[in-house]
N, C-alpha and C positions, 0 to 999 in steps of 0.2 A: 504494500500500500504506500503511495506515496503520500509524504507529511502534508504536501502542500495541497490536496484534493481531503484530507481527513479533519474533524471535528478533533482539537486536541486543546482545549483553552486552559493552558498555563497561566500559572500564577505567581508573581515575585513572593508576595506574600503571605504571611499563616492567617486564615478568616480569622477573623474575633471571636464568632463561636467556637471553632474545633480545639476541644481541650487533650487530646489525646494524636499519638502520632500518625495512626490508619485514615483518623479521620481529617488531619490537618495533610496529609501526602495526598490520598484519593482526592481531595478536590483540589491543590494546587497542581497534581499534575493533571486533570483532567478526566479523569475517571468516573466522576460522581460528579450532579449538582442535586441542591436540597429543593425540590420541589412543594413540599409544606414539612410541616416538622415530624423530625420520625421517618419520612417518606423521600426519596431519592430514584433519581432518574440514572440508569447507566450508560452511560457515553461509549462511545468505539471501545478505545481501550478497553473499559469497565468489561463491558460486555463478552469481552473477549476473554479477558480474564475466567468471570463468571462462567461462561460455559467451558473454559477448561478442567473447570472444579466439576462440572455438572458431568463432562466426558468418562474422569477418572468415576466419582460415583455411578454413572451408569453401569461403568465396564464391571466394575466390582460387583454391582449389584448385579446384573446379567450372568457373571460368572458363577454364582451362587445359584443360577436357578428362578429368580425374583424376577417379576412379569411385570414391565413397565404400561402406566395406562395414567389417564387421566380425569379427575375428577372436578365436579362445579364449585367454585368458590363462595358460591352462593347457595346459603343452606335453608330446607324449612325448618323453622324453630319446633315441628313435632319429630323431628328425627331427636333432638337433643332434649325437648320434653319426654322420651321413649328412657333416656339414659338416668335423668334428672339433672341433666346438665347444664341446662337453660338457666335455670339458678343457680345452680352450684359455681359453677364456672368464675363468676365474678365480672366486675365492671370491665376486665377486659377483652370481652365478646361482644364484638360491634353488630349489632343490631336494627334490625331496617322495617320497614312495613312497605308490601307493595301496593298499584295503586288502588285492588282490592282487600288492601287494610288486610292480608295474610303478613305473619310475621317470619322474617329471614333472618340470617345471621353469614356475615362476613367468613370465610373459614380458616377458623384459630387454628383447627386440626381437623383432622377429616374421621376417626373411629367410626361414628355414627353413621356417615354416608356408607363406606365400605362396609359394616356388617350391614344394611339395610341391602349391599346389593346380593353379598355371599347368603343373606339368608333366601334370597329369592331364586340365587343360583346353582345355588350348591348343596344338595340333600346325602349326599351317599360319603359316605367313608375312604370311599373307593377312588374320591377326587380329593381328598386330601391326603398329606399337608398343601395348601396352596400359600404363597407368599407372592406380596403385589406391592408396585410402588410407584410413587409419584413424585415428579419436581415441578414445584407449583408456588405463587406467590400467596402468600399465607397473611392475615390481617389479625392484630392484638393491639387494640387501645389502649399502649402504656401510661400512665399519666404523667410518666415524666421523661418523653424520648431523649437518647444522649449518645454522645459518643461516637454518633455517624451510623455506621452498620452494625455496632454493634450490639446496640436496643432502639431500632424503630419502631413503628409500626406497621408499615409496610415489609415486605422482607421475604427472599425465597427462599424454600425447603425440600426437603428431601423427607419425606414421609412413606415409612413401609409396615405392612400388616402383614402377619402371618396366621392361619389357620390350621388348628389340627381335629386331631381326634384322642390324642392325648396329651399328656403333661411332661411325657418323656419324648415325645415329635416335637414338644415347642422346645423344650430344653437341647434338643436337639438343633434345632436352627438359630437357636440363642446364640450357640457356640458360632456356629457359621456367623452369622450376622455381624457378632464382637467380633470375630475375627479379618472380617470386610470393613468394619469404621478402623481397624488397626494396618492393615493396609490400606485405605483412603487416606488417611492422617498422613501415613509417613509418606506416599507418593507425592503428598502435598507440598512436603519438607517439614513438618512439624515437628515441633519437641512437646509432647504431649502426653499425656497420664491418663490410662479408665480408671475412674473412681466408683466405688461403692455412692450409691446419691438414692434421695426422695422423689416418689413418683409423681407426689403432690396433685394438681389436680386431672392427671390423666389414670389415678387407680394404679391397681394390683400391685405387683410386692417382686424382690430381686431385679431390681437395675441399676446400669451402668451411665452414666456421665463419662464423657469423654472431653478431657480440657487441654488447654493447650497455656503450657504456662506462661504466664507474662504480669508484670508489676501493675497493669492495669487491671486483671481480672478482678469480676463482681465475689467471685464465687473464692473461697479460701480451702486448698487440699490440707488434709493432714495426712502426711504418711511416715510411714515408721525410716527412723536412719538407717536400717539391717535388712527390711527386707522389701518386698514388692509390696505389701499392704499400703492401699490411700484412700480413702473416702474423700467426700463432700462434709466438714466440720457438722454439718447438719447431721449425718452419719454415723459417724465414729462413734461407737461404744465407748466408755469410760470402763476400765476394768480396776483403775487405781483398789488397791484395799487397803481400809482403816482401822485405827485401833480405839477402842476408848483411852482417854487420859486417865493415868491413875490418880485422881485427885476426887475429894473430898467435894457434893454438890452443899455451895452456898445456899442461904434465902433468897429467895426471888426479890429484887426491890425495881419498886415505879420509880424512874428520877426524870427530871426537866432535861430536857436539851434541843432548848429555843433555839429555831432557826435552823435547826442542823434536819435535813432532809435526805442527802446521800450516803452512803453507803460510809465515804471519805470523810464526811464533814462527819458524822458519828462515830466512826473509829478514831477519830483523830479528838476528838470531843473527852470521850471516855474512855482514851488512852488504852488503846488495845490496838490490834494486829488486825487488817480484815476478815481472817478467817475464825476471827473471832465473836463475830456479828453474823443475825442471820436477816438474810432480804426476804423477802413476802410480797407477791407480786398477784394479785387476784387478774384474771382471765375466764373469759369467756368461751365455753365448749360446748359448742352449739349452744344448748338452750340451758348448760348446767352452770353453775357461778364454783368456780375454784381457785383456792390458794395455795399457789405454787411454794414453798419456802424451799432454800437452798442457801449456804454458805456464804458471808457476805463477798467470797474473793472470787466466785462462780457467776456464768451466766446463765437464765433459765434458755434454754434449746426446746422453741414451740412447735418446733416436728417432733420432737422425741412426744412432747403431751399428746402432741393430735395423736401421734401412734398410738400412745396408753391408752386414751379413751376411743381408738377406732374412729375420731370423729370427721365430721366434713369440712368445720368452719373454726379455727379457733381465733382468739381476738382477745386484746387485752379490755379489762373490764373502764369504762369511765371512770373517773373521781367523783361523780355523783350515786355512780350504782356503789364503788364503795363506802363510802360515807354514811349511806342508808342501812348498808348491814352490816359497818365494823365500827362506824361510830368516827371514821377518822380519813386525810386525803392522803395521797401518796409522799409516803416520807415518812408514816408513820405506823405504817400497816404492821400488824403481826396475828402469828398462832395461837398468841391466847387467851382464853375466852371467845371463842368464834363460834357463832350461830350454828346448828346444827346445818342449817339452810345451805351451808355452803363445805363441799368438799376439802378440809386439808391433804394437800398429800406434799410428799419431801423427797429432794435428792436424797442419795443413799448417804453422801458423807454427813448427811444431816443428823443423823443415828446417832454419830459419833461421837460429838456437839458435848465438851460441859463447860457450867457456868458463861455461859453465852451473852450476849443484848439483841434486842430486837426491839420491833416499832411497840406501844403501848397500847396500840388502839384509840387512841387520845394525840392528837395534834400537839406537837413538842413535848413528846414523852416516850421516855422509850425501858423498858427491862432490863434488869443486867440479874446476871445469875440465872440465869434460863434453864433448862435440862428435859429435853424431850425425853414425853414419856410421864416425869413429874407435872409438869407445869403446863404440858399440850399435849392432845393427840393428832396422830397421826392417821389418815385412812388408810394409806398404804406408801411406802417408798419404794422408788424406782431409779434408773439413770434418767436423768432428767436435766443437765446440765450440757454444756458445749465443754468436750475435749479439749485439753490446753496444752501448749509445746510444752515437752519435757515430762507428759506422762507416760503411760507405759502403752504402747504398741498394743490394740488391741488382739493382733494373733501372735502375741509372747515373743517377740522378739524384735527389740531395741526400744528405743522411746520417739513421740513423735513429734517431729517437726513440722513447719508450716510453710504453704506458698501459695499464692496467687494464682488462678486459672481462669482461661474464659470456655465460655464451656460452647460447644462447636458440636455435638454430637448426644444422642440418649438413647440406649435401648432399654425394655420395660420388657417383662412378664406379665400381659395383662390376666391370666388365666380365662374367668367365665365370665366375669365380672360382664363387660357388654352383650353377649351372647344369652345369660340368664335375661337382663334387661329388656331384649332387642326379640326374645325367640328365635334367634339364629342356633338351628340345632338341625343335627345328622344322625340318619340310620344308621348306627354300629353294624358289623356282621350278622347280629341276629335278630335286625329289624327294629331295635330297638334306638328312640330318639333322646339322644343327647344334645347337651349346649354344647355348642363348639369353644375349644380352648385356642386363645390369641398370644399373637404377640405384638407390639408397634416398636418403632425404630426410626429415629427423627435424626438431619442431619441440616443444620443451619448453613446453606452455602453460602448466601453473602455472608453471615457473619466468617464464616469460615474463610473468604476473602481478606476482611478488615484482619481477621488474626494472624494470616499472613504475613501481611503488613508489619502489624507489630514486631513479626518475630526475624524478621527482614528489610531494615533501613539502617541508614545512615546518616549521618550530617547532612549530604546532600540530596539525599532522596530513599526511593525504593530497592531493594537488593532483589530483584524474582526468582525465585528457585525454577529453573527452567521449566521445568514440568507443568507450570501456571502462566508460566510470563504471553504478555500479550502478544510478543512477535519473540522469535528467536536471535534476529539479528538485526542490529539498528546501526542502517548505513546512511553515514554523512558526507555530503558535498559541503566543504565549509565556503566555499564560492562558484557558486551556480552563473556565476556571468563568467566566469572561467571554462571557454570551449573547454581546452582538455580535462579539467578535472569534470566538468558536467558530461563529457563524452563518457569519461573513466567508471561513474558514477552510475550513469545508465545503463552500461557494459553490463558493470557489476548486476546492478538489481536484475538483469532478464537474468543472467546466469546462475542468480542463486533462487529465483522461481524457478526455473529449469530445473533445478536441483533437489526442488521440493524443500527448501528455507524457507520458514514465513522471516516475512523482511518489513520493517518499517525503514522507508526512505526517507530521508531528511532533504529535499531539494527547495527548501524554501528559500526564498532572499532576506534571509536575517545575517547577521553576525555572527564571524564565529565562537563567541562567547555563548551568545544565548544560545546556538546549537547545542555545545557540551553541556551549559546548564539544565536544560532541557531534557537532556540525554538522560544527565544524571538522575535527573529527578524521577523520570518515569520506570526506569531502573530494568531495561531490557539487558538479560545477561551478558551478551555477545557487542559489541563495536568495534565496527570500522569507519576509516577516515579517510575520506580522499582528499587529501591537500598540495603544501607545494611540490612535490613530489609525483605528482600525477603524470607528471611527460616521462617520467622514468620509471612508471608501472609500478611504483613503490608505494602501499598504504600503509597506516596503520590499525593495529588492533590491538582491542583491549577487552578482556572479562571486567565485567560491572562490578564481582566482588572483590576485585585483586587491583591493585595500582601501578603492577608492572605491564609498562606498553611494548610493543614491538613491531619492527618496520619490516612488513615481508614484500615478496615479488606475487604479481597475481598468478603464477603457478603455486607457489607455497600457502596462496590465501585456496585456493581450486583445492588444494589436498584438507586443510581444512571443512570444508563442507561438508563432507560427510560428519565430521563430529559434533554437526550441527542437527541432522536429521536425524528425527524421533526420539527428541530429547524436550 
């Protein structure tokens, strides 16, 4: 393609908005513009990009057996009223009424469409396992889009279902599956981690997160220094074990301490240590009112609750809903004396606990000398806390450390869960009708793009691992009113289409500054240069990631090209 017939609008410099590096490269060098928020258009480049990602996932996913098709973005809201998803889901399902007032939904994800059509297609045993998949622009109304591609709202996916007739066929394609987002990732060039992670609101139980590490990531891995274990922190079991103190339990006394509200301002108040104080945090699950307590040096982890109660929605409770039934606003909350109306339950190290402080129930007042057990009950204790570096490695070996990920990838065991829902069921061999067992397997490919990016730039731009990069080879006439170097220039580009090189041509009449800077920026592996040097067949060349250049003859550039092709 030549530069000078292509849409490529460079930018000296970084938007105002873009606070991260994918997103502040993709739109200076042309890749991206922001169309509303959350929402981006893909320019040549871009686009070029994107369906490289999109090639490698097909390949992978066709290798597996996985049947590409496509489905409507636009949903009826009784396929997701079938699931009870239409509520559950939350504010981020974009929703519509057409102009006979039936209600739609934008498609977050597609479950519901696909078992609606398997259960209409597919009866026999005899036709499963079937696995099916989509790349399709997907809609979720973040309320707070950011970072470019890497939380919009608008955004393309890679969404796949599989169907069995047992629970060892899906476990069966589970493996396959992980094993295809672990080669997509690294064909990509990624340095990336499967994590143990929450299915949250798409159901079922046993799945994998695929992140890709980087100082920006939303999402924090813990995994162990010794061995392959990492979860999603949301994840990770606590296995630490405590001891009681051997010490003598004080009287319980009410004392003042005006003003003091955190955790800090109280430990530091009444002269103790965090883990000396206990937090009480009331929440809401679904429809139950509960008080979380745990250690003051802990944080409560509200997947671990939603797990314990099985439930759908959990949420912290108001300052007004507490007040009404503990008598007091946040800062001052505790286990004792608590309504029966409302569940206690406690981290495990809470057990452990002597002579303790905690909130009073009473606004600027707090306990000291506490002792679970004596002074509170408890309903039940559980791990209910986030995992912290330096505990112990949930599978016994090392302790664990912490990093950054954006997460690029999710496979899920949905078991029957939509199928019970949906009535999608099949005749076993003996005529007998079962729910079909599922599985789903999500792949963010623009984000998958943006993290790219991250994990591949430089001072002056984008680094592409070839395997994505928008062209292979970016060849520059640094002075196109120069017959021979524009003669030398043209030579070049027919011969290396001939050769089957994707090539971006640079034959524009710019300077040769803003050429290289350019060059740099968009960050195509491969350069060559034809400059003054051109009447003596001599150009240069340079790999994107390396700074050593070199002046060959165009026989020795001709023997190169193949090390260009299918790369």
């Amino acid at each position: 393609m030549r530069q000078s017939q292509s849409l490529i609008p460079t930018l000296k410099e970084v938007p105002a908005d873009a606070d991260i590096k994918s997103h502040q490269l993709l739109l200076r060098a042309g890749f991206i513009r922001q169309t509303a928020s959350g929402i981006y258009s893909f320019l040549p480049l871009g686009k070029r990009v994107l369906k490289k990602v999109e090639d490698i996932v097909r390949e992978e996913m066709d290798r597996i057996g996985a049947n590409e098709m496509l489905m409507p973005a636009m949903q009826p809201a009784e396929l997701w009223k079938e699931t009870g998803r239409w509520n559950n889901f939350g504010p981020e399902l974009m929703r519509m009424h057409d102009r006979h007032e039936r209600e739609f939904a934008l498609g977050a994800t597609h479950e519901e469409v696909v078992t609606s059509i398997i259960r209409d297609e597919v009866k026999s045993y005899k036709r499963l396992p079937l696995s099916l998949y989509q790349i399709q622009t997907k809609f979720r109304d973040e309320k707070r889009p950011r970072f470019g591609l890497l939380r919009g709202r608008e955004f393309v996916m890679k969404d796949a279902y599989s169907f069995h007739d047992s629970f060892d066929s899906l476990d069966e394609t589970y493996k396959h599956m992980y094993e295809a987002y672990k080669r997509i990732f690294s064909r990509c060039g990624l340095n990336f981690r499967a994590v143990i992670a929450d299915s949250g609101s798409m159901g079922g139980k046993d799945t994998h997160e695929f992140m890709v590490l980087s100082e920006v990531g939303e999402d924090i891995i813990a995994y162990s220094d010794q061995s392959e274990y990492a979860a999603n922190i949301e994840m990770a079991p606590v296995v630490t074990t405590y001891s009681v103190p051997e010490v003598a339990q004080k009287d319980m006394e009410l004392v003042e301490t005006p003003g003091k509200k955190t955790m800090q301002e109280v430990a530091d108040y009444l002269g103790h240590g965090l883990d000396q104080g206990l937090k009480a945090i009331m929440f809401k699950v679904d429809d139950q009112l509960v008080l979380v307590v745990t250690r003051g040096d802990h944080e409560v982890n509200d997947i671990k609750l939603k797990n314990l109660y099985n439930a759908s929605i959990v949420e912290l409770a108001s300052e007004e809903e507490t007040r009404q039934l503990l008598g007091a606003g946040f800062g001052s909350l505790g286990p004792v004396g608590v309504d029966n109306k409302v569940d206690v339950i406690a981290d495990t190290a809470v057990e452990f606990v002597r002579n303790v402080s905690c909130g009073g129930n009473k606004d600027g007042y707090h306990y000291i000398n506490v002792n679970p057990g004596r002074d509170f009950q408890v309903k039940e204790y559980a791990d209910l806390r986030f995992i912290q570096e330096g505990d112990p490695s949930p599978d016994g070996k090392g302790t664990i450390q912490f990093a950054k990920g954006i997460e690029v990838g999710h496979v899920f065991k949905l078991g029957t869960l939509y199928a019970e829902r949906m009535n999608a069921t099949f005749l076993n061999d003996q005529g007998k009708a079962n729910p079909m067992v599922m599985g789903c397997y999500g792949i963010g490919v623009s984000r998958t793009v943006a993290a790219i990016v991250e994990q591949f730039h430089d001072d002056n731009g984008m680094v592409w691992p070839t395997a994505v990069a928008p062209y292979q080879v970016h060849l520059l006439v640094l002075n196109s009113k120069n017959e021979e170097q524009a003669s030398l220039g043209d030579q070049l580009y027919e011969e290396l289409i001939q050769a089957g090189v994707e090539v971006l041509y640079d034959d524009r009449k710019e300077r040769a500054g803003v050429k290289f800077a350019d060059s740099d920026l968009i960050g195509i592996p491969n350069r060559i240069t034809v400059g003054k040097r051109a009447a003596d067949g001599i150009v240069e060349f340079k790999q994107r990631s390396d700074d050593e250049k070199e002046e060959l003859t165009i026989e020795q550039l001709r023997d190169k090209f193949t090390s260009f092709i299918g790369k």
